[in-house]
C-alpha positions, 0 to 999 in steps of 0.5 A: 261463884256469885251470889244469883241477882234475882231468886225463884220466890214462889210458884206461880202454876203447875200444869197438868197434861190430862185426857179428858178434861171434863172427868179431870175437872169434876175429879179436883172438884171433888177435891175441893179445888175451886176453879178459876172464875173467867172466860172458858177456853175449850180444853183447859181448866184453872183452879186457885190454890192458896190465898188464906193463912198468909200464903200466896195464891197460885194456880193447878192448871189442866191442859187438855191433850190425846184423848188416851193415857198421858204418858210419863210420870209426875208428882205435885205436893199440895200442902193441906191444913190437916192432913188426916181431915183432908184424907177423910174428905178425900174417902167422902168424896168416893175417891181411893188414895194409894195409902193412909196418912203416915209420917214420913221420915223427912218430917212430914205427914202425907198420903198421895192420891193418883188422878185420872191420867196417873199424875201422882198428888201427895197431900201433905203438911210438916211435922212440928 
């Protein structure tokens, strides 16, 4: 097989599906994700990751759909400056990840946190 021309280099966005836009707005703000300045558009949020510490910037964006539970399942891995500082923020801001920060066998150290409409988020950072 030959070598690919071109190769996938970062990611640019991940959009969620979520039910209330409002309530998940003020969730990842709680978290400290910062939203995107710019004209709003009714029914969608974006907020920039990254830029700091040489990494790329990239965007969580939140799309508005049925105002009941989105069906399905998904998980997005946030990698953090430290995790069991973020963890305490997380406690802080009155929300109740699934679990402690742990060590996880492929080298990281991690918990995840569920949001509003079941979307699975795992902070974590590599083990040294």
């Amino acid at each position: 097989m030959n070598s690919p021309v071109a190769r996938i280099e970062s990611l640019s966005a991940l959009t969620l599906t979520v039910s209330d836009i409002a309530r998940s707005v003020r969730f990842y703000e709680a978290l400290g994700f910062v939203h995107q300045p710019g004209a709003a558009i009714a029914g969608f949020a974006s907020f920039v990751l990254g830029g700091g510490g040489g990494g790329g910037v990239c965007f969580l964006n939140l799309l508005e759909g049925p105002h009941d539970r989105i069906e399905g399942w998904g998980r997005a891995i946030f990698y953090v400056s430290d995790v069991d500082a973020f963890y305490a923020q997380v406690l802080a801001a009155g929300l109740k990840p699934e679990f402690a920060p742990q060590d996880a066998p492929w080298r990281e150290r991690y918990f995840h946190l569920v949001d509003p409409d079941g979307h699975e988020l795992s902070f974590a950072k590599p083990l040294a």
